[in-house]
mmJSON file of the N, C-alpha and C atoms, coordinates in Angstrom:
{"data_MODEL":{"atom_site":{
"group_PDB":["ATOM","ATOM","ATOM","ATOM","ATOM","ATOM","ATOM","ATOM","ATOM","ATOM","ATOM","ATOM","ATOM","ATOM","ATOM","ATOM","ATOM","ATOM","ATOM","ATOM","ATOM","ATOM","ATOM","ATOM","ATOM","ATOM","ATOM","ATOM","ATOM","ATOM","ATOM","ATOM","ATOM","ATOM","ATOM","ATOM","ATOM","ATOM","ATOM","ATOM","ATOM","ATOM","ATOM","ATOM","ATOM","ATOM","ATOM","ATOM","ATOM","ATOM","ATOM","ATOM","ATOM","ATOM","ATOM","ATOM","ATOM","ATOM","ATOM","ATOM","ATOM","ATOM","ATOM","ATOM","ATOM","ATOM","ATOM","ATOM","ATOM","ATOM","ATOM","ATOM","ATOM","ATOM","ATOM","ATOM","ATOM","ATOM","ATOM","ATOM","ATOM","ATOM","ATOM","ATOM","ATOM","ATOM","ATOM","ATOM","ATOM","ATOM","ATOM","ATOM","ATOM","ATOM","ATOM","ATOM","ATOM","ATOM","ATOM","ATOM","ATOM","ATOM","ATOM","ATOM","ATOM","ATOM","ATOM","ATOM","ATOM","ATOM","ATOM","ATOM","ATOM","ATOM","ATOM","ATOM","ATOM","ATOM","ATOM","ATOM","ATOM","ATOM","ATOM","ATOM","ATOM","ATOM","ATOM","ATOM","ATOM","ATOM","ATOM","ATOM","ATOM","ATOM","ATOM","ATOM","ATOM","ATOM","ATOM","ATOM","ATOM","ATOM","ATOM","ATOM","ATOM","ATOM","ATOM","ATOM","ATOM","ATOM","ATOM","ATOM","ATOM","ATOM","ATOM","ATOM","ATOM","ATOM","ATOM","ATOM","ATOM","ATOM","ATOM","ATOM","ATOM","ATOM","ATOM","ATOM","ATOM","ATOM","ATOM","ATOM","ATOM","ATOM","ATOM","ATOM","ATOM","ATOM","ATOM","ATOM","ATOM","ATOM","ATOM","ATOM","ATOM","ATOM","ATOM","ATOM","ATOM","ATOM","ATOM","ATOM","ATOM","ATOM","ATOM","ATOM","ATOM","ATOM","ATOM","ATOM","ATOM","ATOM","ATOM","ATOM","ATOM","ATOM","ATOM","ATOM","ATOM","ATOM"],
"id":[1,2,3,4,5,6,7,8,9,10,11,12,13,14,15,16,17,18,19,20,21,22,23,24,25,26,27,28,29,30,31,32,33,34,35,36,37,38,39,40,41,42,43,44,45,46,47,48,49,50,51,52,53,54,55,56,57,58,59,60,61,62,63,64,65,66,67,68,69,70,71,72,73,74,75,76,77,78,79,80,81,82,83,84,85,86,87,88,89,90,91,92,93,94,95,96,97,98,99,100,101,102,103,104,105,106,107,108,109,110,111,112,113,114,115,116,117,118,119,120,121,122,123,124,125,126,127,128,129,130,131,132,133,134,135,136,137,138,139,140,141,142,143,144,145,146,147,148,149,150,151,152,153,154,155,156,157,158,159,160,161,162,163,164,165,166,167,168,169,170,171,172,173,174,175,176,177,178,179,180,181,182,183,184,185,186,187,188,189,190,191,192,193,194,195,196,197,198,199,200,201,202,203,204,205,206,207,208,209,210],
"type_symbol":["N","C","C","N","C","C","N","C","C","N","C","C","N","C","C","N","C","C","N","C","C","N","C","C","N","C","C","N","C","C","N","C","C","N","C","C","N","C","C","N","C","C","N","C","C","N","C","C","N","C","C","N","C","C","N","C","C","N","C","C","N","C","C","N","C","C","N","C","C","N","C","C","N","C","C","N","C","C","N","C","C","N","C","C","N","C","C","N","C","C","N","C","C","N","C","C","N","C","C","N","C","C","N","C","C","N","C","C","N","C","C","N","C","C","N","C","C","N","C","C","N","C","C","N","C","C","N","C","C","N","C","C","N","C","C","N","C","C","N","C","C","N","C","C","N","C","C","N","C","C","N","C","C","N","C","C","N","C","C","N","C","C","N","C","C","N","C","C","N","C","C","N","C","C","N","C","C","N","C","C","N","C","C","N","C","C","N","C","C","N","C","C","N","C","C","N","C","C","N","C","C","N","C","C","N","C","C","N","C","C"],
"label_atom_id":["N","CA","C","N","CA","C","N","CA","C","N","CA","C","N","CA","C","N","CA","C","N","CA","C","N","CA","C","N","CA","C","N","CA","C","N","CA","C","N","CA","C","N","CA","C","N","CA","C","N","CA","C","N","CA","C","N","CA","C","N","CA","C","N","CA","C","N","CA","C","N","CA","C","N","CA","C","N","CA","C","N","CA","C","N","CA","C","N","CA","C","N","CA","C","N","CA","C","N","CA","C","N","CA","C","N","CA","C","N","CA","C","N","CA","C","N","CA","C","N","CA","C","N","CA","C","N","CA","C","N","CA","C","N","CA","C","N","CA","C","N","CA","C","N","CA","C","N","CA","C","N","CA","C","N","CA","C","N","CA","C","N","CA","C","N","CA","C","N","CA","C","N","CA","C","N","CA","C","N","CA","C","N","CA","C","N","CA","C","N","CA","C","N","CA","C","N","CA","C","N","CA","C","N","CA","C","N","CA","C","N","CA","C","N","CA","C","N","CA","C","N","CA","C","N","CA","C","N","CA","C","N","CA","C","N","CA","C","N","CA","C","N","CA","C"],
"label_alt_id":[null,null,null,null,null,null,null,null,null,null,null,null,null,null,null,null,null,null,null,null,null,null,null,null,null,null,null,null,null,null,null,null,null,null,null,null,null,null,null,null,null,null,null,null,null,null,null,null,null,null,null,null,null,null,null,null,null,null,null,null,null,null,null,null,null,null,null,null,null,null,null,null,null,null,null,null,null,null,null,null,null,null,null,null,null,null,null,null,null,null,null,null,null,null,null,null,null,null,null,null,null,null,null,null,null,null,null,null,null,null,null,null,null,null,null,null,null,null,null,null,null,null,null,null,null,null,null,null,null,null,null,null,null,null,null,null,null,null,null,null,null,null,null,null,null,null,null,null,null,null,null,null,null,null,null,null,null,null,null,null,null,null,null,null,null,null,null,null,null,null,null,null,null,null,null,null,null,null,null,null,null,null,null,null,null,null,null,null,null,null,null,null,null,null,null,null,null,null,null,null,null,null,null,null,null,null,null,null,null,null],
"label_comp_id":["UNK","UNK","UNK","UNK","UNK","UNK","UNK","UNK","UNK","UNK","UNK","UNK","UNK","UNK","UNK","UNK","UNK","UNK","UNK","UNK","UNK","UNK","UNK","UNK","UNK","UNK","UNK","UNK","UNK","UNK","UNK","UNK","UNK","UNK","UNK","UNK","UNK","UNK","UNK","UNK","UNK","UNK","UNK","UNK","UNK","UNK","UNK","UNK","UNK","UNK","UNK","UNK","UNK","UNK","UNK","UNK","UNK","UNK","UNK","UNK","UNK","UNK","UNK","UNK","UNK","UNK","UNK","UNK","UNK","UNK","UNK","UNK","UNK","UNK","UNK","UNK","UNK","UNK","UNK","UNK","UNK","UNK","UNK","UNK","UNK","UNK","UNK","UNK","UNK","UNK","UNK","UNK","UNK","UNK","UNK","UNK","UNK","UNK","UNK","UNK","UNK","UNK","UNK","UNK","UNK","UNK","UNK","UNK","UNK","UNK","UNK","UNK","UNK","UNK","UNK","UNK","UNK","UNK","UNK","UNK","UNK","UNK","UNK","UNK","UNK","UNK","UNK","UNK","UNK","UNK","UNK","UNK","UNK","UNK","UNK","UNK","UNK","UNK","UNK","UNK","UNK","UNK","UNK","UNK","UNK","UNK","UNK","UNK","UNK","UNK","UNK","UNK","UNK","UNK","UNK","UNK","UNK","UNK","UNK","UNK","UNK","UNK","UNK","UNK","UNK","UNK","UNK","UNK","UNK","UNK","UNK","UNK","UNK","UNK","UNK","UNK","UNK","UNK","UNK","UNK","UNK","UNK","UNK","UNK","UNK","UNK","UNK","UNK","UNK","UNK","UNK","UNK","UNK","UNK","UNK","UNK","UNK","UNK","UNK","UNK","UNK","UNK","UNK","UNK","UNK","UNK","UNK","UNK","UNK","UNK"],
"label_asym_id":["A","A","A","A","A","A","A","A","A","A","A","A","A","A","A","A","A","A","A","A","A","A","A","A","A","A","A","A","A","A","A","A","A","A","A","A","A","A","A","A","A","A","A","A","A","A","A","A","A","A","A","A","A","A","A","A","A","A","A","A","A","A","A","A","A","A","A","A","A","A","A","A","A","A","A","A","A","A","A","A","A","A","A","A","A","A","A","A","A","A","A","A","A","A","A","A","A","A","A","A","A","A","A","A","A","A","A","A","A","A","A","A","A","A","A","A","A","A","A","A","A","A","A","A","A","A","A","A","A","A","A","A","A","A","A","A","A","A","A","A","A","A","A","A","A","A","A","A","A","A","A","A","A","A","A","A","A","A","A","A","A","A","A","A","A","A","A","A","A","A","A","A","A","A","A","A","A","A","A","A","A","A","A","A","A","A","A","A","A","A","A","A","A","A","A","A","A","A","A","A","A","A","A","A","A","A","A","A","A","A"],
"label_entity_id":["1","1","1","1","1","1","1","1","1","1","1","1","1","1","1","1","1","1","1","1","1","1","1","1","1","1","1","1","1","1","1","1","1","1","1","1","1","1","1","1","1","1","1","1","1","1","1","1","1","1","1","1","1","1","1","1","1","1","1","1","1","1","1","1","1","1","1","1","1","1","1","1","1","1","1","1","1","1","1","1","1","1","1","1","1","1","1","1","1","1","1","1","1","1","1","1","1","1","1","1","1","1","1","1","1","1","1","1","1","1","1","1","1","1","1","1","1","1","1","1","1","1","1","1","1","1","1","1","1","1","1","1","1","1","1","1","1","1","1","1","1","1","1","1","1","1","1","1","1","1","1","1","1","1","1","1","1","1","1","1","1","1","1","1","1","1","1","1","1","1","1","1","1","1","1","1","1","1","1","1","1","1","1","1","1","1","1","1","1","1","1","1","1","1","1","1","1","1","1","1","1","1","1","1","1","1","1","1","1","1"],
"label_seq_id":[1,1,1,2,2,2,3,3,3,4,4,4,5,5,5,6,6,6,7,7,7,8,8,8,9,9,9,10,10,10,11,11,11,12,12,12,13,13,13,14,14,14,15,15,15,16,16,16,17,17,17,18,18,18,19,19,19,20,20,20,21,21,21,22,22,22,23,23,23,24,24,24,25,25,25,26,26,26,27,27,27,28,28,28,29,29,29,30,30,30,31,31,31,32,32,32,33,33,33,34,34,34,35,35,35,36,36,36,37,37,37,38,38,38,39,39,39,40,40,40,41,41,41,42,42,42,43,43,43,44,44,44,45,45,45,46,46,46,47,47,47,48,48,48,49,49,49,50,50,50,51,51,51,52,52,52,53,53,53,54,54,54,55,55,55,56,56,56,57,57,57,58,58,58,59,59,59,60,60,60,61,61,61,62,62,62,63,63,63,64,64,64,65,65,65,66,66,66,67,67,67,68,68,68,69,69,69,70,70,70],
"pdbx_PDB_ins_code":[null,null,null,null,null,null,null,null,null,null,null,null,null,null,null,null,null,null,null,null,null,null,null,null,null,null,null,null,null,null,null,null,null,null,null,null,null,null,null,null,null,null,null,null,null,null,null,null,null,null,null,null,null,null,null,null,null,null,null,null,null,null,null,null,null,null,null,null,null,null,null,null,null,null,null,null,null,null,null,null,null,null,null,null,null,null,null,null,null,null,null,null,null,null,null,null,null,null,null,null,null,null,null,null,null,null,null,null,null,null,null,null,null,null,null,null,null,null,null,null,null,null,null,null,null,null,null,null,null,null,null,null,null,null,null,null,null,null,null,null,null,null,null,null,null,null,null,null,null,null,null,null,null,null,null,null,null,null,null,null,null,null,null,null,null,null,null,null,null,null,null,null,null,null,null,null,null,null,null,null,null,null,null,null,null,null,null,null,null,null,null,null,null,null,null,null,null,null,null,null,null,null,null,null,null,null,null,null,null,null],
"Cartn_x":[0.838,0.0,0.887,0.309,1.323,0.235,0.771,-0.238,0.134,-1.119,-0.704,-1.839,-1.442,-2.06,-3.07,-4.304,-5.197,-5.734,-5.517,-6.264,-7.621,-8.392,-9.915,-10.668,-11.925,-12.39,-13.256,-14.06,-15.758,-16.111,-16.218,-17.559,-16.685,-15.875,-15.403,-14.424,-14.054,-12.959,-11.574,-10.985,-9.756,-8.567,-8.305,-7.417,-5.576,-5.378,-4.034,-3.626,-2.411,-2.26,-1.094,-0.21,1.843,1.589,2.345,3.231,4.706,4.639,5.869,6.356,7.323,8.425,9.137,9.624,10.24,12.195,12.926,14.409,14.594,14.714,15.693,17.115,17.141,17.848,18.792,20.159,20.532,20.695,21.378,21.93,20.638,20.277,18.681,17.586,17.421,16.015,15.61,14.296,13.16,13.874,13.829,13.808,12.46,11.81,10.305,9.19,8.03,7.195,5.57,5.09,3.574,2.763,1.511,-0.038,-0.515,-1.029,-1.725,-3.254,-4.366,-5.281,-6.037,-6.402,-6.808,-8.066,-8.685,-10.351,-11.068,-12.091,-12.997,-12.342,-11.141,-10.592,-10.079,-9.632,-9.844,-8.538,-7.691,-6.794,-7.029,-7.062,-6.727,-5.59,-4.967,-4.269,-5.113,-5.051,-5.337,-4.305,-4.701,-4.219,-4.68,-4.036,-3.818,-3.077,-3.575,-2.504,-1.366,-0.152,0.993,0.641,-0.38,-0.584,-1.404,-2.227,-3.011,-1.808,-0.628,0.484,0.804,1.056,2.067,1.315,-0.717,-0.998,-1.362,-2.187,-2.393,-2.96,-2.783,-3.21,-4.918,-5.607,-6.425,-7.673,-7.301,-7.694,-7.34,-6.406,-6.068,-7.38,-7.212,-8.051,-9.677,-10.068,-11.387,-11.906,-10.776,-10.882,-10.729,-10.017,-10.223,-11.882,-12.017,-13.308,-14.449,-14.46,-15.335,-15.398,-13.795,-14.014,-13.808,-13.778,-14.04,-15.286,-15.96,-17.266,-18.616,-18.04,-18.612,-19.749],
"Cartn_y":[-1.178,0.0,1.247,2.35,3.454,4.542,5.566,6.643,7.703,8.149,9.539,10.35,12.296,13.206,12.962,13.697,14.084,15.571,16.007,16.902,16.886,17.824,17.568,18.588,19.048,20.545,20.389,21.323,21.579,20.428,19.328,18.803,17.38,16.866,15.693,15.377,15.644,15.592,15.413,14.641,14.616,15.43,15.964,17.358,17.071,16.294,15.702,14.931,14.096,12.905,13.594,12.892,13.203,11.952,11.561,10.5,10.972,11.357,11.551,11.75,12.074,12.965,11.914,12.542,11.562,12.014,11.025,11.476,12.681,13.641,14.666,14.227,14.515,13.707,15.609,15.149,16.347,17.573,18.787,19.56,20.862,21.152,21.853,21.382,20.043,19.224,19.766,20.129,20.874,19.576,19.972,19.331,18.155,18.778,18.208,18.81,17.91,18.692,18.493,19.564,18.7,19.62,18.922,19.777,20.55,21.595,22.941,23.241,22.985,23.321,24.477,25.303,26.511,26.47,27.555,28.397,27.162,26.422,25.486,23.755,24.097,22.223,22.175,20.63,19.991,18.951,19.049,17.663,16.601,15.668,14.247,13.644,12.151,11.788,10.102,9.453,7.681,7.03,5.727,4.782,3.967,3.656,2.823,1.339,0.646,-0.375,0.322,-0.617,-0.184,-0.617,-1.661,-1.747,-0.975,0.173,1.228,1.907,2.367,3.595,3.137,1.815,1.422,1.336,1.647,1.615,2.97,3.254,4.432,5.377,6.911,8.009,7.735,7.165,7.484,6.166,5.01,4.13,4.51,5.244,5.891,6.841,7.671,8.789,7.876,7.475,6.014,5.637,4.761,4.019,5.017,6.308,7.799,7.872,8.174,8.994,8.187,6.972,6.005,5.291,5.465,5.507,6.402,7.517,8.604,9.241,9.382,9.349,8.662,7.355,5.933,5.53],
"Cartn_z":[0.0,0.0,0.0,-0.716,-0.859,-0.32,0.208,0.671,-0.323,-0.913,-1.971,-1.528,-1.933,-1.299,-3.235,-3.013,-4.153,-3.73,-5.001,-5.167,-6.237,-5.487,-5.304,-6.147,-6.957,-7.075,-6.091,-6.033,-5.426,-6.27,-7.071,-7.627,-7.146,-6.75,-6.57,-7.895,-8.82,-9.682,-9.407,-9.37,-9.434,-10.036,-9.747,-10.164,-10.662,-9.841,-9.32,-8.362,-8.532,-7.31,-7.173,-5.809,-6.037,-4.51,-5.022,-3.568,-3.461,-2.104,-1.553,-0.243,0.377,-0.73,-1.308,-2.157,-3.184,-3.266,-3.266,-3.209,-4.199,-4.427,-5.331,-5.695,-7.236,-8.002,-8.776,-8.793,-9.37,-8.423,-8.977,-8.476,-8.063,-8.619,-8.925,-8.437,-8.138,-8.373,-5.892,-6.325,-5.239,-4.149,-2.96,-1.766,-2.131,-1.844,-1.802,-3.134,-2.99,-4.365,-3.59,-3.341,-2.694,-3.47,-3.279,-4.046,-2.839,-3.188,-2.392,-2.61,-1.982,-2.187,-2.679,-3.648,-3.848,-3.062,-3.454,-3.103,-3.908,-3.008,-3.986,-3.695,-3.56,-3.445,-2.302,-2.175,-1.087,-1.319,-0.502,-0.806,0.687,-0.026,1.134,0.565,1.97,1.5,1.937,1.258,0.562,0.755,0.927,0.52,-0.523,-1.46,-2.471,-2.584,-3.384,-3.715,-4.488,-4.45,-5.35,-6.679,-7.132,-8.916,-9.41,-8.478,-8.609,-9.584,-8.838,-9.202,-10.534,-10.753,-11.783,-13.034,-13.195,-14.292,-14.771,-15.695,-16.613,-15.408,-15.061,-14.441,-14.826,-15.578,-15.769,-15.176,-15.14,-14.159,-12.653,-12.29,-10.819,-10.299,-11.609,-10.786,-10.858,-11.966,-11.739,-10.666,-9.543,-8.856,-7.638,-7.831,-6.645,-6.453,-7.574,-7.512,-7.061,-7.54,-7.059,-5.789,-5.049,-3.541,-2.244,-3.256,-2.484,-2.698,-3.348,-3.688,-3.137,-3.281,-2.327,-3.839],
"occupancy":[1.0,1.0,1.0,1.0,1.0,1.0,1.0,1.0,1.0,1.0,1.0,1.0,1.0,1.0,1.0,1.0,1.0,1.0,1.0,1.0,1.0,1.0,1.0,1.0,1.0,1.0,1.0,1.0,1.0,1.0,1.0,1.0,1.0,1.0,1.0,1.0,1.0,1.0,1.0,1.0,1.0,1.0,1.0,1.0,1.0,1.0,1.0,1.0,1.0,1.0,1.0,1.0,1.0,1.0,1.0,1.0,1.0,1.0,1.0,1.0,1.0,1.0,1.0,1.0,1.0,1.0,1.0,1.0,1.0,1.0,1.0,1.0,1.0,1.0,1.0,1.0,1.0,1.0,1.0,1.0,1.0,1.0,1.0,1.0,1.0,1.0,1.0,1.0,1.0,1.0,1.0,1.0,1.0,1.0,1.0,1.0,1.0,1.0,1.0,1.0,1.0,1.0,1.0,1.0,1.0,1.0,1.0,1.0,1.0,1.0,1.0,1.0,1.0,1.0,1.0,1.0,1.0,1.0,1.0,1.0,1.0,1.0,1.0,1.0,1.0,1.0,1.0,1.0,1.0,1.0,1.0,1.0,1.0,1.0,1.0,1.0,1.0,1.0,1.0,1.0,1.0,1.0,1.0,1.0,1.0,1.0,1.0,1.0,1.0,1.0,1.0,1.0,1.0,1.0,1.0,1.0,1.0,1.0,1.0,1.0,1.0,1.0,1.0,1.0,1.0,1.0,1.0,1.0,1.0,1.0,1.0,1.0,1.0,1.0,1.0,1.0,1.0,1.0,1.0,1.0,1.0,1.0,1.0,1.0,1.0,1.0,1.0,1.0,1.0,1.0,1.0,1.0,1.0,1.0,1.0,1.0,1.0,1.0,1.0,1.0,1.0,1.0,1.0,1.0,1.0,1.0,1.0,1.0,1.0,1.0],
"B_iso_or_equiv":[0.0,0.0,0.0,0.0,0.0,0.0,0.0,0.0,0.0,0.0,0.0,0.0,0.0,0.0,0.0,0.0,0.0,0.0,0.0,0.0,0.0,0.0,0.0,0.0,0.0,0.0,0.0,0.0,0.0,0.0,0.0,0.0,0.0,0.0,0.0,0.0,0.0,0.0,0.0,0.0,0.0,0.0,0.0,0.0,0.0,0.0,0.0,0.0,0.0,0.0,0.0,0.0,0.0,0.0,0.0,0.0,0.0,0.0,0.0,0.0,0.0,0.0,0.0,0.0,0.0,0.0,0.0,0.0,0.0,0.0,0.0,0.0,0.0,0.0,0.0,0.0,0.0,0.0,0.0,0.0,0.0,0.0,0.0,0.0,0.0,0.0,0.0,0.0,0.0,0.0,0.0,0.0,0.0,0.0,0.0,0.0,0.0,0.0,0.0,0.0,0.0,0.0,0.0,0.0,0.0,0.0,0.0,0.0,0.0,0.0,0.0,0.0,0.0,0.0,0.0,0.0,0.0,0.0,0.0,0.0,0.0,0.0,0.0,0.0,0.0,0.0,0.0,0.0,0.0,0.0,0.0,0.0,0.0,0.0,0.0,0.0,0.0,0.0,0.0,0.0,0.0,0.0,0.0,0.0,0.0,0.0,0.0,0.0,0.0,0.0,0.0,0.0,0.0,0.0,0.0,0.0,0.0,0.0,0.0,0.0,0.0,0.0,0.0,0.0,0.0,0.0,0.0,0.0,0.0,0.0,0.0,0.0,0.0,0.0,0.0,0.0,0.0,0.0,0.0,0.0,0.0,0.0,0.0,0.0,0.0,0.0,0.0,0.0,0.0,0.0,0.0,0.0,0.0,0.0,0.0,0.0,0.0,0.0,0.0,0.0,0.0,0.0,0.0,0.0,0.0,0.0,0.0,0.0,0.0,0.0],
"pdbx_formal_charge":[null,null,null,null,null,null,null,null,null,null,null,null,null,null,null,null,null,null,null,null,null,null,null,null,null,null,null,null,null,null,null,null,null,null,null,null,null,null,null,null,null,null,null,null,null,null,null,null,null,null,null,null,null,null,null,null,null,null,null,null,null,null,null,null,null,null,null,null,null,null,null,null,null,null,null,null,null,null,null,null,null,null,null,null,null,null,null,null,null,null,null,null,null,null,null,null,null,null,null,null,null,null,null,null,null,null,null,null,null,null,null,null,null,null,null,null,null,null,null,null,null,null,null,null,null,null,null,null,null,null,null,null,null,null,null,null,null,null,null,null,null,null,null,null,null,null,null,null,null,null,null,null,null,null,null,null,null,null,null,null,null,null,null,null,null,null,null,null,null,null,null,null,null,null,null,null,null,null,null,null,null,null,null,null,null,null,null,null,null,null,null,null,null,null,null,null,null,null,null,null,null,null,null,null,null,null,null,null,null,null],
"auth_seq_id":[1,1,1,2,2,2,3,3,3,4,4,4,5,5,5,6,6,6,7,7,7,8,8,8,9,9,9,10,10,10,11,11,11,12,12,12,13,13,13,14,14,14,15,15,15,16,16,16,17,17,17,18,18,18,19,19,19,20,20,20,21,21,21,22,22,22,23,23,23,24,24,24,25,25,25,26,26,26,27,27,27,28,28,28,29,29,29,30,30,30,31,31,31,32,32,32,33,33,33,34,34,34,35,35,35,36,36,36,37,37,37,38,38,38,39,39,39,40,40,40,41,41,41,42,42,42,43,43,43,44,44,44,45,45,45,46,46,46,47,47,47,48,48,48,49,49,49,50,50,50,51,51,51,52,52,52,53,53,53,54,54,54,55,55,55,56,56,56,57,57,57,58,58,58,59,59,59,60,60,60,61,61,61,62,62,62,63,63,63,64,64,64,65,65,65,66,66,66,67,67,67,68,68,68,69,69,69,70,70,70],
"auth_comp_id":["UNK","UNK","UNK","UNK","UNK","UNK","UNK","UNK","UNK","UNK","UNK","UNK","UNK","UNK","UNK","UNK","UNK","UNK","UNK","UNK","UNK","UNK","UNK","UNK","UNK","UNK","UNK","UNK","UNK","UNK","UNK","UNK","UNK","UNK","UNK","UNK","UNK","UNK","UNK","UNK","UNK","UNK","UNK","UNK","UNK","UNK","UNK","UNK","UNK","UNK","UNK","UNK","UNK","UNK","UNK","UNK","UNK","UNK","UNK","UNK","UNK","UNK","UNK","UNK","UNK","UNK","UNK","UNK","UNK","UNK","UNK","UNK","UNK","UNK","UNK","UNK","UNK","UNK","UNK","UNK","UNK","UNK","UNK","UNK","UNK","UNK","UNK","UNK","UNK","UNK","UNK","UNK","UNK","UNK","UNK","UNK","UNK","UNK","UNK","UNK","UNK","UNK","UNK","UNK","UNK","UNK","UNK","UNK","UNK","UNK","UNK","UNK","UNK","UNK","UNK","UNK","UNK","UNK","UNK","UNK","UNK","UNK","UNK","UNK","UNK","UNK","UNK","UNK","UNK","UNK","UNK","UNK","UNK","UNK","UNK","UNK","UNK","UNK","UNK","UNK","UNK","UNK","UNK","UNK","UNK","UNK","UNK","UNK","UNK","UNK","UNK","UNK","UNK","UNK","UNK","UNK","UNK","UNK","UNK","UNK","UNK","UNK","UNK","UNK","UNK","UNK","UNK","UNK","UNK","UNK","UNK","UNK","UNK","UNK","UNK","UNK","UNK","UNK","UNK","UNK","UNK","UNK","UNK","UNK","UNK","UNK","UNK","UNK","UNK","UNK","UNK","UNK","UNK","UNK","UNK","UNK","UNK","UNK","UNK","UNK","UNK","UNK","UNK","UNK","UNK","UNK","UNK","UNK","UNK","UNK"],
"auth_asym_id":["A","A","A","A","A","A","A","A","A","A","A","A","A","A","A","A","A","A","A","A","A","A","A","A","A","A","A","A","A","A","A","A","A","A","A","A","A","A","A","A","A","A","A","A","A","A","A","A","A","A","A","A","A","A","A","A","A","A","A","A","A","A","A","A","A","A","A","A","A","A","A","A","A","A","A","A","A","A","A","A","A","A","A","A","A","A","A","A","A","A","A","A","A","A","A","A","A","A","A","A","A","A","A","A","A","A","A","A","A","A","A","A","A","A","A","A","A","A","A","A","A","A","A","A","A","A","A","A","A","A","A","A","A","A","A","A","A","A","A","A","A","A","A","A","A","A","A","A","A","A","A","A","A","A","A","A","A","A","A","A","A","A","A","A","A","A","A","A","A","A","A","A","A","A","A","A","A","A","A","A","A","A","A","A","A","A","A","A","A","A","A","A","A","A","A","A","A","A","A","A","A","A","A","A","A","A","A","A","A","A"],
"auth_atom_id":["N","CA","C","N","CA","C","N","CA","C","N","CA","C","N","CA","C","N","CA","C","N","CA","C","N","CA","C","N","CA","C","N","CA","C","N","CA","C","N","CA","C","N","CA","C","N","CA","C","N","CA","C","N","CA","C","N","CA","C","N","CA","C","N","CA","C","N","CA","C","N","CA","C","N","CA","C","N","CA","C","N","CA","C","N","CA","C","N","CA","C","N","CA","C","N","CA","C","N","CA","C","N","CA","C","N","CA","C","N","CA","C","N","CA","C","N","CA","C","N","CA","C","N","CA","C","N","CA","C","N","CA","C","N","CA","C","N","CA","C","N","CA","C","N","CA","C","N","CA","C","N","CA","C","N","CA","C","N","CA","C","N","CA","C","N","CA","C","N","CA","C","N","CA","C","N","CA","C","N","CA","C","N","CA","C","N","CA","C","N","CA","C","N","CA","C","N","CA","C","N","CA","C","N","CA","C","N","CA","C","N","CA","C","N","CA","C","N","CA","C","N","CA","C","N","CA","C","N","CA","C","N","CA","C","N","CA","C","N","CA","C","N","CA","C"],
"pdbx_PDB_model_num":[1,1,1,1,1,1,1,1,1,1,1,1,1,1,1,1,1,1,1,1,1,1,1,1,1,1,1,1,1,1,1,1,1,1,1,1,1,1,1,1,1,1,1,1,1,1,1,1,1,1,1,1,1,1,1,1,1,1,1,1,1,1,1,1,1,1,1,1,1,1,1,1,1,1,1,1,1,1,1,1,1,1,1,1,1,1,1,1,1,1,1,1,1,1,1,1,1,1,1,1,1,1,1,1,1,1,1,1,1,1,1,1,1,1,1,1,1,1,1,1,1,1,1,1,1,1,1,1,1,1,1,1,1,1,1,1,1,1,1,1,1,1,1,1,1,1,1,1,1,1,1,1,1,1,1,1,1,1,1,1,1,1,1,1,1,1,1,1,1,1,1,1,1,1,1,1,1,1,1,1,1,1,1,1,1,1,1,1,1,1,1,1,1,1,1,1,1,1,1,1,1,1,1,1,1,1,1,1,1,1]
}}}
């Protein structure tokens, strides 16, 4: 199981995922990278399976919405 943050709109949409923090690679590369909620959204953070992560973004956010939703 992997825990990732989502971001949310006002209507339940999936906006964006990020799991982390994640190592920084390179001379430049951000400490850290996280999602920020604007006016209207909502982030949580989930748990997932790990074969959730490893297929298409678009079966991810699917299986978001449908159990966060209920």
């Amino acid at each position: 199981m992997a825990t990732i943050q989502v971001l949310l709109d006002d209507s339940g949409a999936v906006l964006g995922t990020t799991q982390g923090p994640a190592a920084a690679s390179g001379e430049s590369a951000p400490e850290q990278v996280a999602l920020v909620a604007g006016p209207g959204q909502q982030l949580v953070e989930v748990e997932v399976a790990d074969e959730l992560l490893e297929g298409p973004p678009a079966e991810l956010h699917t299986h978001l919405k449908a159990s966060l939703l209920g």
